[in-house]
C-alpha positions in Angstrom: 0.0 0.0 0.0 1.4 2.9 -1.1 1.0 6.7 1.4 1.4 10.1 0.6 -0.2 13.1 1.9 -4.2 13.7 0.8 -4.3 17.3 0.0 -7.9 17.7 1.6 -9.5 18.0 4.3 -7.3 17.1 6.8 -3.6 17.5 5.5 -4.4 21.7 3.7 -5.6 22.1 7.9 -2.6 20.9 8.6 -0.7 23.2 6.6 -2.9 25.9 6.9 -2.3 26.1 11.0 1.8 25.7 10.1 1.6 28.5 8.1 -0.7 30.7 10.9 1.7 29.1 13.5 4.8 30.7 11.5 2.9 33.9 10.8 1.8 34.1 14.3 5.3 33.9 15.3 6.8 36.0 12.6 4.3 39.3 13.9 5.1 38.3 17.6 9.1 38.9 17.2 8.7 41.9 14.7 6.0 43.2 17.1 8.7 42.6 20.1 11.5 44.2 18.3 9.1 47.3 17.5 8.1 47.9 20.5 11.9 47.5 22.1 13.4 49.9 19.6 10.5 52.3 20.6 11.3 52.1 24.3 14.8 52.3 23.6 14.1 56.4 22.0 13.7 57.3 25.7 17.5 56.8 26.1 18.1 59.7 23.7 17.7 62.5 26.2 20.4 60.2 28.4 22.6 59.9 25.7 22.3 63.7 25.2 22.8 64.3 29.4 25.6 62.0 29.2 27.5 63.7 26.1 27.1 67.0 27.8 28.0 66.4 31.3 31.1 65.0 29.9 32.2 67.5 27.4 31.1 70.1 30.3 33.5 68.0 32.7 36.2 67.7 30.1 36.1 71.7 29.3 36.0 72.8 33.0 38.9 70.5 34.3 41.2 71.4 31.3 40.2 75.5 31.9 40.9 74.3 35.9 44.3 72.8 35.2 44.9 76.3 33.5 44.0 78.5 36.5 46.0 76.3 38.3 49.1 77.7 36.5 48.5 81.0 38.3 51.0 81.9 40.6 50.1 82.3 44.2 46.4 81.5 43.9 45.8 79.1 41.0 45.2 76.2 43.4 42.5 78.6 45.1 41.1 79.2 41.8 41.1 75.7 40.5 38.5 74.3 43.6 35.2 75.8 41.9 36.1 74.6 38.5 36.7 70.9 40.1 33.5 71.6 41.8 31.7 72.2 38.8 33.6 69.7 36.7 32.9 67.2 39.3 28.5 68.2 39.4 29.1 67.8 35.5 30.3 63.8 35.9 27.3 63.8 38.1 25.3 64.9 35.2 27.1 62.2 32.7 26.7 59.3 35.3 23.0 60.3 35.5 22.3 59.5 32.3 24.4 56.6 31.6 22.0 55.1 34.2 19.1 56.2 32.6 20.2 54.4 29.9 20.6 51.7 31.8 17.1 51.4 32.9 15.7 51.8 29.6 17.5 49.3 28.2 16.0 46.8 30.9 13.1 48.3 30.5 13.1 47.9 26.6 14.4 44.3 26.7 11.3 42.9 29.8 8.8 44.5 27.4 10.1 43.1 24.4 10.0 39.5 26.5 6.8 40.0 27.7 5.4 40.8 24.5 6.6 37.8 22.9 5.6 35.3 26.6 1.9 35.4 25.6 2.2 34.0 21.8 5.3 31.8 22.3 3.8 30.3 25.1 0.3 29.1 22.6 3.2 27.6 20.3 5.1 25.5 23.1 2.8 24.3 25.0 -1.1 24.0 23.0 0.2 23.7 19.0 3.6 22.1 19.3 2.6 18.8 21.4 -0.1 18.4 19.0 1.8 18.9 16.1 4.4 16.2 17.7 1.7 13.8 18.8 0.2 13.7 15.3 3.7 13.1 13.7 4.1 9.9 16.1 0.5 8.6 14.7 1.0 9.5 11.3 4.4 7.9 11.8 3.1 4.8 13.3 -0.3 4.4 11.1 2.1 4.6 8.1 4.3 1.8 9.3 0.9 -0.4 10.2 -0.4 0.4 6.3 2.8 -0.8 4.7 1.7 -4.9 5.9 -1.4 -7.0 5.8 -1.5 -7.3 9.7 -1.4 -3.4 10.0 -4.0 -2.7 8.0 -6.0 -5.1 9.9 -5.1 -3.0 12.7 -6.4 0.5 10.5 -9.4 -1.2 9.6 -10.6 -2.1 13.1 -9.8 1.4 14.8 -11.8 2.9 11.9 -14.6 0.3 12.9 -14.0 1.4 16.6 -14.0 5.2 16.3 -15.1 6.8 12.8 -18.3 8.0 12.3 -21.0 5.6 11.0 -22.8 7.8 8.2 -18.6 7.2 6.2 -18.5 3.7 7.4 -22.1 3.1 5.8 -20.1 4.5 2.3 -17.7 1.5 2.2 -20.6 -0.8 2.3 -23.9 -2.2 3.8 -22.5 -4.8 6.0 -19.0 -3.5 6.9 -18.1 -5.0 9.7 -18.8 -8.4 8.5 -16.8 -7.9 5.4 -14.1 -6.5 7.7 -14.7 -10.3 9.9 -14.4 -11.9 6.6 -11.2 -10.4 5.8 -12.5 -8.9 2.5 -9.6 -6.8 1.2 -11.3 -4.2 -0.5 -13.0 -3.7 2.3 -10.5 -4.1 5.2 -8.3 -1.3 2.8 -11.0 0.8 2.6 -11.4 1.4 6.0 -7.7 1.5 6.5 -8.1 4.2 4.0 -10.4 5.8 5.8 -8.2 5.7 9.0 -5.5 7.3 7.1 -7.7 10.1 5.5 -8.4 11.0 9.6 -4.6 11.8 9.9 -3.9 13.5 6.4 -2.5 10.3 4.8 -4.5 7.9 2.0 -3.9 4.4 1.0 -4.1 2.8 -2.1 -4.7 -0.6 -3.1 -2.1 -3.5 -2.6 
């Protein structure tokens, strides 16, 4: 019996929710890394406070260092310009840690942005998407052998719907006891169809 993937319904659902899943995910990093670069603008005025408390810092400890050069009273003259030069480094510190926080801040939004949708993926559409891989895996190793489709045929008895085992035929599960082929592969068939795969005659 030969398997490949039946294009409707079951398998295009299949695809379909892959291609949401990646979608979903696509929009839930670009909508993290939006929202972190936004965030991250609030640093500019730090980044502004920073570069000017240092140049201020720079200018005022080079202009001390020449008062200081005064005879007699340059080191007198040289203690408010390392005051102010020191108030300026105050200033540059100041917003290096503002800066700081906004880039925490920036990267626990960005995270809690993407917690939410992640999460749906890992834990509600990935084990699915795993535990139907195991079946499919597993029905498609029972198809390739007489013994195995016995096995198909009997869980489509067991579980599908009787308005499509009525379509195989009138009596089906007396053909199936029978061991009628065509119709112990038709409701293998049918098993298969359940998980995206189809079966063709032996």
């Amino acid at each position: 019996m030969k398997i490949y993937a039946d294009r409707f319904p079951t398998a295009a659902r299949q695809l379909l929710t892959d291609l949401l899943v990646v979608a979903w995910v696509y929009v839930a990093i670009r909508g993290a890394l939006w929202l972190h670069d936004l965030v991250q603008k609030l640093a500019v005025p730090g980044q502004k406070l920073e570069g000017a408390g240092s140049g201020l810092a720079d200018n005022l400890a080079d202009a001390g260092g020449k008062v200081r050069r005064v005879p007699l009273v340059g080191d007198e003259l040289t203690a408010p310009f390392q005051r102010a030069a020191d108030a300026a480094r105050g200033l540059a510190d100041a917003g290096r840690d503002q800066q700081h926080l906004v880039d925490q801040l920036a990267l626990a939004l960005a995270i809690a942005v993407l917690i939410f949708p992640l999460g749906i993926v890992l834990f509600g559409w990935l084990p699915l998407r795993v535990r139907w891989m195991r079946r499919a895996g597993s029905a498609t190793k029972l198809a390739a052998g007489p013994a195995g489709r016995d096995l198909l045929a009997l869980r489509a008895l067991a579980t599908q719907p009787l308005g499509k085992l009525s379509r195989i035929g009138p009596d089906v599960a007396e053909a199936w006891r029978r061991g009628d082929d065509t119709t112990v592969d038709a409701l293998a068939a049918l098993e298969l169809r359940q998980l995206g795969l189809r079966g063709r005659g032996r």
